[in-house]
N, CA, C and O atoms as a GROMACS GRO file, in nm:
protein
  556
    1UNK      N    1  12.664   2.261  27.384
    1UNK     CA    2  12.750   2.217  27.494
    1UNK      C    3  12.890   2.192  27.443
    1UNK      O    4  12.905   2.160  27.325
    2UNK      N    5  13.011   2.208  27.540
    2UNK     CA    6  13.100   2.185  27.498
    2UNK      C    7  13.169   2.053  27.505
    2UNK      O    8  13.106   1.971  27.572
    3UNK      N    9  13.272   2.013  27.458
    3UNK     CA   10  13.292   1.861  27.464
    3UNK      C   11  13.313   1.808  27.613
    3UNK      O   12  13.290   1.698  27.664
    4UNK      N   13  13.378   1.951  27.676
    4UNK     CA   14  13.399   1.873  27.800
    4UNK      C   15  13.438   1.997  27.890
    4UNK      O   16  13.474   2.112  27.863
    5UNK      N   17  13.416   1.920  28.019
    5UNK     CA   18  13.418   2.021  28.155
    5UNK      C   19  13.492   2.000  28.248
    5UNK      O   20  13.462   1.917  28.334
    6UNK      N   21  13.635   2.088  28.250
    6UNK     CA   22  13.713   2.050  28.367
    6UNK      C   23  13.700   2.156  28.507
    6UNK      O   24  13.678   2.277  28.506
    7UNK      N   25  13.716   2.087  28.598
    7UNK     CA   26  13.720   2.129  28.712
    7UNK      C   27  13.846   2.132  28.843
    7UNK      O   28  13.878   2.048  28.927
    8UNK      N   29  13.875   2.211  28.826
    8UNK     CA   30  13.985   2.236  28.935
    8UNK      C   31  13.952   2.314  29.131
    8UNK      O   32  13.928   2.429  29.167
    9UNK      N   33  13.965   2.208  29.196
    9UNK     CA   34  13.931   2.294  29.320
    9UNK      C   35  14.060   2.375  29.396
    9UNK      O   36  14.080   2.282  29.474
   10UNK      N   37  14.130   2.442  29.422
   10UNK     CA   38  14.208   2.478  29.490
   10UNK      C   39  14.207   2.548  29.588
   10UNK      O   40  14.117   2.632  29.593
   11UNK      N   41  14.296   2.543  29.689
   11UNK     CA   42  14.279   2.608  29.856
   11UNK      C   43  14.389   2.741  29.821
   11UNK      O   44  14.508   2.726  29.793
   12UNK      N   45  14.317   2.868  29.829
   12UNK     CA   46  14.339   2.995  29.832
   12UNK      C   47  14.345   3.058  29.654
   12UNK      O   48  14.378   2.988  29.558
   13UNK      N   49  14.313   3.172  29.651
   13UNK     CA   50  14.312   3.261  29.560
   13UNK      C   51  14.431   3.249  29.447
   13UNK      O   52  14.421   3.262  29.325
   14UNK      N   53  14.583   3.210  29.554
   14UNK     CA   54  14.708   3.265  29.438
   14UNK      C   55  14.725   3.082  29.390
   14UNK      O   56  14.791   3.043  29.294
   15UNK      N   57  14.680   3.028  29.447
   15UNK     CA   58  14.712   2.890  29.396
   15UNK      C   59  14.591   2.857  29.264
   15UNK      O   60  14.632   2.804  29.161
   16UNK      N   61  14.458   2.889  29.277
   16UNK     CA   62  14.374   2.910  29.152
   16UNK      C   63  14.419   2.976  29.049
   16UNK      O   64  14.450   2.917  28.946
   17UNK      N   65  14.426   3.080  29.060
   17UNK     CA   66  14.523   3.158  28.956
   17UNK      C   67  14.612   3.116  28.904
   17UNK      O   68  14.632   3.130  28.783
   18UNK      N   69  14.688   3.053  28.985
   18UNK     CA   70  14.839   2.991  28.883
   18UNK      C   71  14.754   2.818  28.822
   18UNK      O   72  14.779   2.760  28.716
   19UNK      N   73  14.695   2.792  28.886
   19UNK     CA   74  14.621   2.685  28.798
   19UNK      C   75  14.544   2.757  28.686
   19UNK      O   76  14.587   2.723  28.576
   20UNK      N   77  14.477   2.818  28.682
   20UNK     CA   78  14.407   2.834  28.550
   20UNK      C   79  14.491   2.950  28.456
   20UNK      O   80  14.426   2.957  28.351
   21UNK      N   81  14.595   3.033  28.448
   21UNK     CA   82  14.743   3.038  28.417
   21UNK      C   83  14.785   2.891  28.340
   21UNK      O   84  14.792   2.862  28.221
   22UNK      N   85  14.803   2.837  28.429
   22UNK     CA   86  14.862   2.731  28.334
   22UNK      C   87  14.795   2.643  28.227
   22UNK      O   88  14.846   2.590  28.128
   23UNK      N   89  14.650   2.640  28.278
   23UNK     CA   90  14.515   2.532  28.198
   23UNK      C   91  14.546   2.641  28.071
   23UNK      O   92  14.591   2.627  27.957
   24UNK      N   93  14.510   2.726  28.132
   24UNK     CA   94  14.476   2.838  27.951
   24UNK      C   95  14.591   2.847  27.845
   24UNK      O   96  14.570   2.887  27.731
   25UNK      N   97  14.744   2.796  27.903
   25UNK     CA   98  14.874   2.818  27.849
   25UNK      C   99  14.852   2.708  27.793
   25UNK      O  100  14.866   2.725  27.672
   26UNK      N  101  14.820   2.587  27.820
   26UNK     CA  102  14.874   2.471  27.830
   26UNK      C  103  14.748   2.398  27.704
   26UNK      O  104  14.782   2.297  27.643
   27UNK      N  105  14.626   2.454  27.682
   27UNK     CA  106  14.566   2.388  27.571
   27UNK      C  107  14.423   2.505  27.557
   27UNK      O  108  14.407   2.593  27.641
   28UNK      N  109  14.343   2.488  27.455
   28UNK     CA  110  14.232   2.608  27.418
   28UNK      C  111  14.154   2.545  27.503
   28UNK      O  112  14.098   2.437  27.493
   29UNK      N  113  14.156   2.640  27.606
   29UNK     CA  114  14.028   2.637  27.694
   29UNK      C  115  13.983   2.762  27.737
   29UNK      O  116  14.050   2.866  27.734
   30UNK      N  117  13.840   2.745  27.786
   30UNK     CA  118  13.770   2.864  27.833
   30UNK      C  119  13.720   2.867  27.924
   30UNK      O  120  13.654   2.770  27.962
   31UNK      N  121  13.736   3.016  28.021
   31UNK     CA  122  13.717   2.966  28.177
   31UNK      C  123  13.541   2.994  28.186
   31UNK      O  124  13.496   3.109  28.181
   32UNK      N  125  13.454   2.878  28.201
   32UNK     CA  126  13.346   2.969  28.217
   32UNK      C  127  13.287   2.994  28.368
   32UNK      O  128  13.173   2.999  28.414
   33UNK      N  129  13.355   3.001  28.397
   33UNK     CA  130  13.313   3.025  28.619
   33UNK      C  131  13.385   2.983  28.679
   33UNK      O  132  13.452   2.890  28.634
   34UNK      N  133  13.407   3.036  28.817
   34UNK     CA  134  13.453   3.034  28.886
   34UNK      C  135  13.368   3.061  29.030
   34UNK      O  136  13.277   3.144  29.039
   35UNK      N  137  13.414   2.978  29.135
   35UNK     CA  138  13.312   2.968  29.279
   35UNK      C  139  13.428   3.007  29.402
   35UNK      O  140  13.541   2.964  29.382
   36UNK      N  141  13.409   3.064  29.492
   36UNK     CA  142  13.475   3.118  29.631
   36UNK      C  143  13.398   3.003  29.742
   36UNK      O  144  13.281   2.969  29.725
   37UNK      N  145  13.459   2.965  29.826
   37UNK     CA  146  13.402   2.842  29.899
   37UNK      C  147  13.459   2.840  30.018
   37UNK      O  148  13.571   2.788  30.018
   38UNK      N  149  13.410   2.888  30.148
   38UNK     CA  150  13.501   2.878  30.309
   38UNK      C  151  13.407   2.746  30.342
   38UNK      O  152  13.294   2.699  30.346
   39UNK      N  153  13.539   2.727  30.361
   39UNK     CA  154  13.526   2.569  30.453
   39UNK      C  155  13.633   2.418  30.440
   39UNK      O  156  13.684   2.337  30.518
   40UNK      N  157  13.626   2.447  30.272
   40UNK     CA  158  13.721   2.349  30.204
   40UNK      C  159  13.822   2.301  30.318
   40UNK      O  160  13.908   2.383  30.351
   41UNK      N  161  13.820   2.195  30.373
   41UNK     CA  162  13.964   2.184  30.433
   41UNK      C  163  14.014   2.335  30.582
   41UNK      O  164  14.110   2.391  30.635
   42UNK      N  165  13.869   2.328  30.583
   42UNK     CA  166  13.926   2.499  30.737
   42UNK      C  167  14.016   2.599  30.673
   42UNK      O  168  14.099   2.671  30.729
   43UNK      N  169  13.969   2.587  30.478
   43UNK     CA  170  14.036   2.682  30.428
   43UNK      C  171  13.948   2.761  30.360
   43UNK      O  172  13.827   2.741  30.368
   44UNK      N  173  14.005   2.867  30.281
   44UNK     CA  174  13.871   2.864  30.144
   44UNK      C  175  13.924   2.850  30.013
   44UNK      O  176  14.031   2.908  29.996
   45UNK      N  177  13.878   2.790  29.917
   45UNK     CA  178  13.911   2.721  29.821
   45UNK      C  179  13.826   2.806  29.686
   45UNK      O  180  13.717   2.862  29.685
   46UNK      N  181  13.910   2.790  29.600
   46UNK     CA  182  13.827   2.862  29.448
   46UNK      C  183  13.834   2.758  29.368
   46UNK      O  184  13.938   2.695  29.348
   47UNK      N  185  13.717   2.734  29.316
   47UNK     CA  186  13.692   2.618  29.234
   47UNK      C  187  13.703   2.666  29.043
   47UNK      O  188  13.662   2.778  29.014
   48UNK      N  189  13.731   2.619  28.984
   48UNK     CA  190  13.747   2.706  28.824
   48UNK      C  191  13.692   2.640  28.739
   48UNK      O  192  13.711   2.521  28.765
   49UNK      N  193  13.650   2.648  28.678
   49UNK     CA  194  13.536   2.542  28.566
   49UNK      C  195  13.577   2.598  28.424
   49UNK      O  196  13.538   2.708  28.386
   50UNK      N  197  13.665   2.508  28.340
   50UNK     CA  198  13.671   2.556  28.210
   50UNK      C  199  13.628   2.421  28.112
   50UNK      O  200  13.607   2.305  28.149
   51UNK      N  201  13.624   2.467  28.005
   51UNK     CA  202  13.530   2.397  27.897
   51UNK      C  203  13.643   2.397  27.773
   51UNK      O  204  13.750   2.458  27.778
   52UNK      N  205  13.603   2.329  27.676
   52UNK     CA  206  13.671   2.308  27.584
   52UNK      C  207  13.679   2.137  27.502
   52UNK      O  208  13.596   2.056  27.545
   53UNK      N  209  13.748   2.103  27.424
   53UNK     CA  210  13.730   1.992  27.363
   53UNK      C  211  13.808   1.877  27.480
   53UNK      O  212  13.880   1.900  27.576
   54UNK      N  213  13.765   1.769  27.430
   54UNK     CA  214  13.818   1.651  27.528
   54UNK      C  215  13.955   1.626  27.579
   54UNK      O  216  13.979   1.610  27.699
   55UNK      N  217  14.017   1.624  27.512
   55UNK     CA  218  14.162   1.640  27.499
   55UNK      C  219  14.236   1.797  27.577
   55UNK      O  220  14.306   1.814  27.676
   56UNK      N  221  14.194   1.866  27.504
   56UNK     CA  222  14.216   2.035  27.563
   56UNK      C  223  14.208   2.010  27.683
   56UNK      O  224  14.321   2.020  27.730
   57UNK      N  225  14.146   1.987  27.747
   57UNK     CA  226  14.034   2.010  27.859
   57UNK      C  227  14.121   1.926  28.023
   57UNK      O  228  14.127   1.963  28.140
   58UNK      N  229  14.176   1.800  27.948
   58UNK     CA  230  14.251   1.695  28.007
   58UNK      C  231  14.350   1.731  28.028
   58UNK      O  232  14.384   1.729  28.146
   59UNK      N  233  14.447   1.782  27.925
   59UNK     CA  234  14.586   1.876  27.920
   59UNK      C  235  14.578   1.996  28.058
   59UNK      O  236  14.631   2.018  28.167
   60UNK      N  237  14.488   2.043  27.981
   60UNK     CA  238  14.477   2.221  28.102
   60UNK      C  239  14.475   2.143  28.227
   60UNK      O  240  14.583   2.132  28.285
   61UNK      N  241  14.369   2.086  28.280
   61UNK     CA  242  14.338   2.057  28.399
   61UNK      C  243  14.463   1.952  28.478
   61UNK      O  244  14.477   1.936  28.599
   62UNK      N  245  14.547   1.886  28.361
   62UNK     CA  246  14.622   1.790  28.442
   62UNK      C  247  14.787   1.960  28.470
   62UNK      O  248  14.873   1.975  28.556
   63UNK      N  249  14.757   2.028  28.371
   63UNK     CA  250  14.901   2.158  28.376
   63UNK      C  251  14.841   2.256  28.477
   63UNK      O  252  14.905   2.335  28.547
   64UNK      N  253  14.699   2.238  28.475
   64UNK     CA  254  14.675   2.328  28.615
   64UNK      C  255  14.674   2.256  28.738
   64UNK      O  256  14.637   2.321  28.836
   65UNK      N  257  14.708   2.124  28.759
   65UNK     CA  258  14.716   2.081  28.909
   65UNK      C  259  14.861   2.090  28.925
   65UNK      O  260  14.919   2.126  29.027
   66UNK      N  261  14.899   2.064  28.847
   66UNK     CA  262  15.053   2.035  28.822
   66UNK      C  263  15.125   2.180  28.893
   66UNK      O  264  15.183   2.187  29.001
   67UNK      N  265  15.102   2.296  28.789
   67UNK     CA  266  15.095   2.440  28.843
   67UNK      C  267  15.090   2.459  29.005
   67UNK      O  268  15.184   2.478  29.082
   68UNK      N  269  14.920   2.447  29.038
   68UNK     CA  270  14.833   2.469  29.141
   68UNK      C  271  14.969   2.447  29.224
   68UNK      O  272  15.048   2.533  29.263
   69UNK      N  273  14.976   2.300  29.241
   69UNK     CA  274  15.039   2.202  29.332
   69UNK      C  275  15.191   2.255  29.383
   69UNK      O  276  15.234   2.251  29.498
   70UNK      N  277  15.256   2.304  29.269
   70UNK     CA  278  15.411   2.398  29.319
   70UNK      C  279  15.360   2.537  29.414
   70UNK      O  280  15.436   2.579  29.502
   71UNK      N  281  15.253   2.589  29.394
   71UNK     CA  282  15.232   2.692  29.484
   71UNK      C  283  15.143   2.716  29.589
   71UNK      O  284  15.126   2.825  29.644
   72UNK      N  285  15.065   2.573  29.624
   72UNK     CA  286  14.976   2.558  29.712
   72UNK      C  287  14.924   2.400  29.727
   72UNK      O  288  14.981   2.299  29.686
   73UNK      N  289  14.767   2.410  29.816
   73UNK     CA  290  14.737   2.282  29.761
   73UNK      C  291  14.589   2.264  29.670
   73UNK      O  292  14.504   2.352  29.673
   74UNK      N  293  14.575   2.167  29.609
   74UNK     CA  294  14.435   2.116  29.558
   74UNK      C  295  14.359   2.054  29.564
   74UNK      O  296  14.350   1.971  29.474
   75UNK      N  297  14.263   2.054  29.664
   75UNK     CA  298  14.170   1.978  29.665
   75UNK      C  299  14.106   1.859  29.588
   75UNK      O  300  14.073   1.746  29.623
   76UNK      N  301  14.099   1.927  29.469
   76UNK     CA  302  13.969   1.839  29.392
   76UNK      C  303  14.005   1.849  29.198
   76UNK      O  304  14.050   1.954  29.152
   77UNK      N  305  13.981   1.751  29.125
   77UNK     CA  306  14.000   1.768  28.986
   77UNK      C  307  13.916   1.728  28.941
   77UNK      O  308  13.823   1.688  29.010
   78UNK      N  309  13.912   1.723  28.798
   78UNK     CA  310  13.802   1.636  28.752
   78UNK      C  311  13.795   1.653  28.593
   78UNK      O  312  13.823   1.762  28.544
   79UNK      N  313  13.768   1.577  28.538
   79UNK     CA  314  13.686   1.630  28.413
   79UNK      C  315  13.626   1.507  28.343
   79UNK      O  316  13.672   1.397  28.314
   80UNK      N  317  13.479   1.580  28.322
   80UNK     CA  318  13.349   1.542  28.257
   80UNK      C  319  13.378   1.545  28.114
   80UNK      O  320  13.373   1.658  28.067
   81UNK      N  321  13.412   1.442  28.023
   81UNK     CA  322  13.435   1.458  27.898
   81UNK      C  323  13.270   1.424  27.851
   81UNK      O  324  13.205   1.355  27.930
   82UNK      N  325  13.208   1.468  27.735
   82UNK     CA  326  13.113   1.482  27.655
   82UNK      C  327  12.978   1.490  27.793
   82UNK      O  328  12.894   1.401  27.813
   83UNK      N  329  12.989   1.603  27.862
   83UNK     CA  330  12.831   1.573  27.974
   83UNK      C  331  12.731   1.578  27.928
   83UNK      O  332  12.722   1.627  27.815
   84UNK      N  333  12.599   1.525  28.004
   84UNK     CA  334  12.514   1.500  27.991
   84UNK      C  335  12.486   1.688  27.959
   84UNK      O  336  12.551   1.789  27.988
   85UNK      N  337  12.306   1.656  27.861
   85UNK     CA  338  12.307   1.822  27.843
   85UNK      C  339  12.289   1.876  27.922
   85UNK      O  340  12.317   1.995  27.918
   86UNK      N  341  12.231   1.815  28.048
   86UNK     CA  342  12.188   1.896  28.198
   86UNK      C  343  12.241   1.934  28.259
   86UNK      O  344  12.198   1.991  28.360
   87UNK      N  345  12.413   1.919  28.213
   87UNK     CA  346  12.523   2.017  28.283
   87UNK      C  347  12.539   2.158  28.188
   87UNK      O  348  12.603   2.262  28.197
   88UNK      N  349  12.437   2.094  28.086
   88UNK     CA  350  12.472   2.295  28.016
   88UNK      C  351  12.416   2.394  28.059
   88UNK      O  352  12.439   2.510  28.025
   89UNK      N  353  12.303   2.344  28.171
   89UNK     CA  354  12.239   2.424  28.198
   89UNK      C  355  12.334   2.496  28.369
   89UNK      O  356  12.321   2.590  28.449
   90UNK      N  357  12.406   2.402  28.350
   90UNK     CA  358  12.488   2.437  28.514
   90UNK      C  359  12.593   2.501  28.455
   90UNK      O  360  12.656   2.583  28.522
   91UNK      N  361  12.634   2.472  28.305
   91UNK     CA  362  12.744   2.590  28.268
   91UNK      C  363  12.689   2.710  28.239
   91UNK      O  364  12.764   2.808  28.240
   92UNK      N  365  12.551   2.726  28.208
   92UNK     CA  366  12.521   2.820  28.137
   92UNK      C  367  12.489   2.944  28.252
   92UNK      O  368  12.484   3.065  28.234
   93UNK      N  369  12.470   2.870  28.369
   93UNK     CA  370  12.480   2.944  28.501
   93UNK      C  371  12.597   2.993  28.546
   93UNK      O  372  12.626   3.103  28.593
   94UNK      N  373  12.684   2.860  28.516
   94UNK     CA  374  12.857   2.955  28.552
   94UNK      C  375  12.880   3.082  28.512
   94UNK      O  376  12.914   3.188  28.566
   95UNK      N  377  12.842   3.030  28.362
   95UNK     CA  378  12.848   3.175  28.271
   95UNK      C  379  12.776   3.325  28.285
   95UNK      O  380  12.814   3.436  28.246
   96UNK      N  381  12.663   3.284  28.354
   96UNK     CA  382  12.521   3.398  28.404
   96UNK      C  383  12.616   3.435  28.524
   96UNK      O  384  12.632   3.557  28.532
   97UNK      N  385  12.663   3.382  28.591
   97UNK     CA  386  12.705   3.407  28.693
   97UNK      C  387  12.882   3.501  28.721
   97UNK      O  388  12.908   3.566  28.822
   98UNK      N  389  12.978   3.481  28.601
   98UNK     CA  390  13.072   3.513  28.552
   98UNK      C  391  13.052   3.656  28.506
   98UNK      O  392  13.082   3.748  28.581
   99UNK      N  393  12.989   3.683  28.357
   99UNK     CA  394  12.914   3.780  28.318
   99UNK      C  395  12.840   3.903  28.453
   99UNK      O  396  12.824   4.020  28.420
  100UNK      N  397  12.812   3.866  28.565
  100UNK     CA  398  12.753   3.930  28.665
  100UNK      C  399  12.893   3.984  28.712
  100UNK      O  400  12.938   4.093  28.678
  101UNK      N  401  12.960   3.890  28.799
  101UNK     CA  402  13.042   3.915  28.881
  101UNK      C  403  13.171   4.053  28.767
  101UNK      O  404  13.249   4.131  28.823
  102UNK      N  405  13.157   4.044  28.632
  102UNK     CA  406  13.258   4.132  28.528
  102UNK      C  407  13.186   4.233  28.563
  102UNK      O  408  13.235   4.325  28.629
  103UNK      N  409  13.019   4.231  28.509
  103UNK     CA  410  12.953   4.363  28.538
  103UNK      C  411  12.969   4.452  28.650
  103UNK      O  412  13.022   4.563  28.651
  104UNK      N  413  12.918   4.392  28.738
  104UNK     CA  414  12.975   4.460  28.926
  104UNK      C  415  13.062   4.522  28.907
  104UNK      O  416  13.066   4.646  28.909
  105UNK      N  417  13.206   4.398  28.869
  105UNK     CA  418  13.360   4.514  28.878
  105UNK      C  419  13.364   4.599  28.815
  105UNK      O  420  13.432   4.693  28.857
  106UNK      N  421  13.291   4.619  28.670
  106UNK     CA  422  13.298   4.736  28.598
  106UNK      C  423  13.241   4.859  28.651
  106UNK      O  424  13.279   4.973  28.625
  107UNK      N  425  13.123   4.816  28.744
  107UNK     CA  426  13.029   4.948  28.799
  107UNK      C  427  13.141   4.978  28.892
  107UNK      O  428  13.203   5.081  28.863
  108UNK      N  429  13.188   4.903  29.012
  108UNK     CA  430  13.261   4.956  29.108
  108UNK      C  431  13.371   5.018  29.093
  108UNK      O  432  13.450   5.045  29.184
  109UNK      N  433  13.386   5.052  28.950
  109UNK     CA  434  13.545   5.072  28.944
  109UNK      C  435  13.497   5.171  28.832
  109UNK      O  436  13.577   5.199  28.743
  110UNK      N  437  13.392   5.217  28.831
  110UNK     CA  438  13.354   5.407  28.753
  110UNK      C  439  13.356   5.485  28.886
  110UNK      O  440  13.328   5.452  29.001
  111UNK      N  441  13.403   5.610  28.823
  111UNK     CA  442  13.421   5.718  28.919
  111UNK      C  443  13.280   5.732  28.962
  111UNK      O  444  13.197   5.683  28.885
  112UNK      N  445  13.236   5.791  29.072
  112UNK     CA  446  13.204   5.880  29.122
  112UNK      C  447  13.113   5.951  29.059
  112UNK      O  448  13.173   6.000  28.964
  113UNK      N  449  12.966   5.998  29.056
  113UNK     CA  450  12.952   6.153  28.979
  113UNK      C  451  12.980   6.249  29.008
  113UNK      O  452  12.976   6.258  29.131
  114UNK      N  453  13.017   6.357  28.949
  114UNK     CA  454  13.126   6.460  29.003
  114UNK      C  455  12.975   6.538  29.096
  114UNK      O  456  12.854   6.528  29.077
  115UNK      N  457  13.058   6.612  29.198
  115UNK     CA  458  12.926   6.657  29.293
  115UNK      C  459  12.913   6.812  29.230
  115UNK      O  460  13.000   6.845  29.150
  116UNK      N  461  12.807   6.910  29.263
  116UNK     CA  462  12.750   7.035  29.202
  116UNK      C  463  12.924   7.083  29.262
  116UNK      O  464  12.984   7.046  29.363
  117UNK      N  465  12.963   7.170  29.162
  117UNK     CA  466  13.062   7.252  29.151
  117UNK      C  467  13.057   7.385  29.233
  117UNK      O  468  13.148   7.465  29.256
  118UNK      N  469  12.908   7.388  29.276
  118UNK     CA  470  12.891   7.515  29.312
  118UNK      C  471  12.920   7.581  29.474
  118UNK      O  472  12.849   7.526  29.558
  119UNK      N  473  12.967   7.637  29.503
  119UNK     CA  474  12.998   7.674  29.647
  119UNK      C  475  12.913   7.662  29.760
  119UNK      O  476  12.797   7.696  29.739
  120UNK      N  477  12.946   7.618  29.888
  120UNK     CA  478  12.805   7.622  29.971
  120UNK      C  479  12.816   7.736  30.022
  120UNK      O  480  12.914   7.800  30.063
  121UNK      N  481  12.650   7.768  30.014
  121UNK     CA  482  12.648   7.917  30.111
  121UNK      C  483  12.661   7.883  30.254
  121UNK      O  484  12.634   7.768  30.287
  122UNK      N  485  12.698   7.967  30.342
  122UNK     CA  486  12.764   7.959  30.466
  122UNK      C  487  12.598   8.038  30.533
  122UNK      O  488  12.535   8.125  30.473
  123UNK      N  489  12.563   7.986  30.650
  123UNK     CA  490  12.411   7.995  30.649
  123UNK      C  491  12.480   8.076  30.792
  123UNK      O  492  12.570   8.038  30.866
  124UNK      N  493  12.393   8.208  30.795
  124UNK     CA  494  12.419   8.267  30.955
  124UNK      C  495  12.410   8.145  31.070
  124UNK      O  496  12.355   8.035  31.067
  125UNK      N  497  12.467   8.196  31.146
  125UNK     CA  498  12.502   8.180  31.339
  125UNK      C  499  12.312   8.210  31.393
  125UNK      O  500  12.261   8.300  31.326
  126UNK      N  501  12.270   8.182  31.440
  126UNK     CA  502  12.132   8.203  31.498
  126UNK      C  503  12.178   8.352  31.580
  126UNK      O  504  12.089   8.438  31.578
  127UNK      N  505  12.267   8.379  31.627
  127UNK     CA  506  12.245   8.511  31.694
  127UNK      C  507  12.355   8.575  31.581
  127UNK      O  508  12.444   8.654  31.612
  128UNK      N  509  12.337   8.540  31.486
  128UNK     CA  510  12.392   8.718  31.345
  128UNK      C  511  12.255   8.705  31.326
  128UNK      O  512  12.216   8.818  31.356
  129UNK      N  513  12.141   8.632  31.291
  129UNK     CA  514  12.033   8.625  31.276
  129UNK      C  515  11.955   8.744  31.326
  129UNK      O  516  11.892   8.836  31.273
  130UNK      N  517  11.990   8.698  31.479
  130UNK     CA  518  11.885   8.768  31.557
  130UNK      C  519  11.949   8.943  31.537
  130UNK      O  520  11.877   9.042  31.525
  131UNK      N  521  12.103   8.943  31.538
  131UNK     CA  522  12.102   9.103  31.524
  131UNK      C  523  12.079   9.138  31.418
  131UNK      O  524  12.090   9.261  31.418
  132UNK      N  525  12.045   9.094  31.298
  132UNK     CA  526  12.014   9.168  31.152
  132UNK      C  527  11.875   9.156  31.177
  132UNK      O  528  11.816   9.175  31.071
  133UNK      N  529  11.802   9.134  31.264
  133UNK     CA  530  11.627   9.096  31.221
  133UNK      C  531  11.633   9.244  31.322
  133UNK      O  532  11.545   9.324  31.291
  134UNK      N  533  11.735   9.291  31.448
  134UNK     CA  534  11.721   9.384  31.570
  134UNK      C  535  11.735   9.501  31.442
  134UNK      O  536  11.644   9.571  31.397
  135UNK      N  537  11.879   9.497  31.398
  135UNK     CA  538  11.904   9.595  31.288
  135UNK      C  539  11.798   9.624  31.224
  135UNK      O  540  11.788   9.744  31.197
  136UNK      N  541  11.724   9.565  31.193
  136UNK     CA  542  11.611   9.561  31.025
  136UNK      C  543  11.525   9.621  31.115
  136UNK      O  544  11.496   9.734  31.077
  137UNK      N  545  11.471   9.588  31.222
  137UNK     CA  546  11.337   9.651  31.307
  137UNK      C  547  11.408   9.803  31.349
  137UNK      O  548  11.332   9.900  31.350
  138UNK      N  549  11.521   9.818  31.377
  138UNK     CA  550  11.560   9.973  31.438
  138UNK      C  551  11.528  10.080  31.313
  138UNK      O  552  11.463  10.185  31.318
  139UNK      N  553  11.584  10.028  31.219
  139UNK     CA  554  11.552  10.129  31.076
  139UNK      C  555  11.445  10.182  31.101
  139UNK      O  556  11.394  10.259  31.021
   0.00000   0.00000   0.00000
């Protein structure tokens, strides 16, 4: 487990971003999840969960509200210095859950398999049909 777990809630996408922008500038931390949430406030809010030592952790999260706050608003802060181990198991989900959401983008964002190269045959009209079967019987 890590020493400690900060939490940042913020209302919309570009205001999270510039918070955890600034947490990661601002002391060694690591983001391990992140949550999408409609409702927050009749808004939707992204919540960011990074980890790191006690101190680190306090810095980022107080430079990411700080951040957040010039370009939007924030809900919610927090940080859990030394948690109980039963939150490692809720980071270790952030993380299961992080790891997923990278995988996805990586699949969605491979091409295509290229389709058979080969030309389609152009299949007769039902009546060229019928005159090549008239043709074939006159012979």
């Amino acid at each position: 487990m890590r020493a400690a777990l900060g939490i940042i809630e913020a209302i919309g996408l570009t205001t999270a971003v510039s918070a955890l922008d600034a947490a990661c500038k601002a002391a060694e931390v690591e983001l391990v999840g992140f949550d999408k949430v409609i409702g927050v406030n009749k808004s939707i809010s992204v919540t960011i969960h990074i980890a790191g030592e006690v101190a680190a952790v306090r810095a980022a999260v107080d430079a990411g509200v700080e951040a957040a706050m010039r370009v939007g608003d924030v809900s919610a802060s927090h940080v859990i210095p030394r948690p109980h181990d039963e939150i490692d198991k809720l980071m270790k989900e952030f993380k299961k859950n992080l790891e997923a959401k990278k995988a996805e983008k990586a699949e969605a964002s491979k091409p295509e398999a290229k389709q058979d190269s080969k030309p389609a045959t152009k299949k007769p009209a039902a009546n060229e049909e019928k005159v090549e079967a008239q043709a074939q019987a006159g012979k």
